[in-house]
C-alpha positions as CSV (number, residue, x, y, z in Angstrom):
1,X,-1.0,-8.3,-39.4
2,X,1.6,-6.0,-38.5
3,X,-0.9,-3.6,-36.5
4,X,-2.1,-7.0,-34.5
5,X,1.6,-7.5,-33.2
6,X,2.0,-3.7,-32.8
7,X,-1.0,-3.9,-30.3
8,X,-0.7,-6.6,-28.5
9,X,1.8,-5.6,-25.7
10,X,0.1,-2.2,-24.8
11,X,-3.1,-3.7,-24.3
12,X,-1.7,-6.5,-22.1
13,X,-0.1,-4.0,-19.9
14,X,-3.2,-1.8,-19.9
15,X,-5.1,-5.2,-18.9
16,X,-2.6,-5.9,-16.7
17,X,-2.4,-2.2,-15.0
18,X,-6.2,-1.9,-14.9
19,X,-6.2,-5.3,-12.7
20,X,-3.6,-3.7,-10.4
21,X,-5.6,-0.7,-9.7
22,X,-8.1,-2.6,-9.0
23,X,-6.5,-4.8,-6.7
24,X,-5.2,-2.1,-4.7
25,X,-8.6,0.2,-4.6
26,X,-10.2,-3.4,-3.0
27,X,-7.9,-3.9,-1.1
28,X,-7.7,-0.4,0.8
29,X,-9.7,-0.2,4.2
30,X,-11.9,-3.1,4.7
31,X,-11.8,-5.6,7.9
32,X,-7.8,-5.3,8.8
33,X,-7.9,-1.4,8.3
34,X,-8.7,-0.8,11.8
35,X,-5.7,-2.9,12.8
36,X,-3.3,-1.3,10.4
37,X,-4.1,2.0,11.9
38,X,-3.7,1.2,15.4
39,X,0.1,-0.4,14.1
40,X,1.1,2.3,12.4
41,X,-0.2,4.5,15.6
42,X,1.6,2.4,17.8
43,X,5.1,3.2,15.5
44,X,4.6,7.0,15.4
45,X,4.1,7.0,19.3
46,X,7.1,4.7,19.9
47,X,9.2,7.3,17.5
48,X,7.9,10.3,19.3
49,X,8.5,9.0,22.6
50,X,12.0,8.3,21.6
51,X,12.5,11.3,19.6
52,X,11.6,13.0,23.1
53,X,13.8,10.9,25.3
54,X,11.0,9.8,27.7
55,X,12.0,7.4,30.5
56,X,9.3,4.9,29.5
57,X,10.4,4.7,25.9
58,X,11.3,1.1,25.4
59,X,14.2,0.9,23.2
């Protein structure tokens, strides 16, 4: 019974790990993608703006 309680912890996290990548493969995309692109968009144009020192950079 030895082997049992040798195997039992690496198979939980493999179960566990397996449900994780799942988890985040579903979760990529889909409806809010669209909307989490046009956030991070909006950041990386409010950082260049104020990288450049444009006068309509709102800081």
């Amino acid at each position: 019974m030895d082997y049992v309680s040798a195997l039992v912890p690496p198979v939980v996290m493999a179960v566990f790990f397996i449900g994780l990548i799942r988890v985040i493969v579903k979760t990529q995309g889909g409806v809010n993608k669209a909307k989490e692109d046009a956030a991070v968009d909006a950041a990386l144009a409010r950082a260049e703006d104020a990288r450049q020192g444009t006068p309509d950079a709102k800081v």
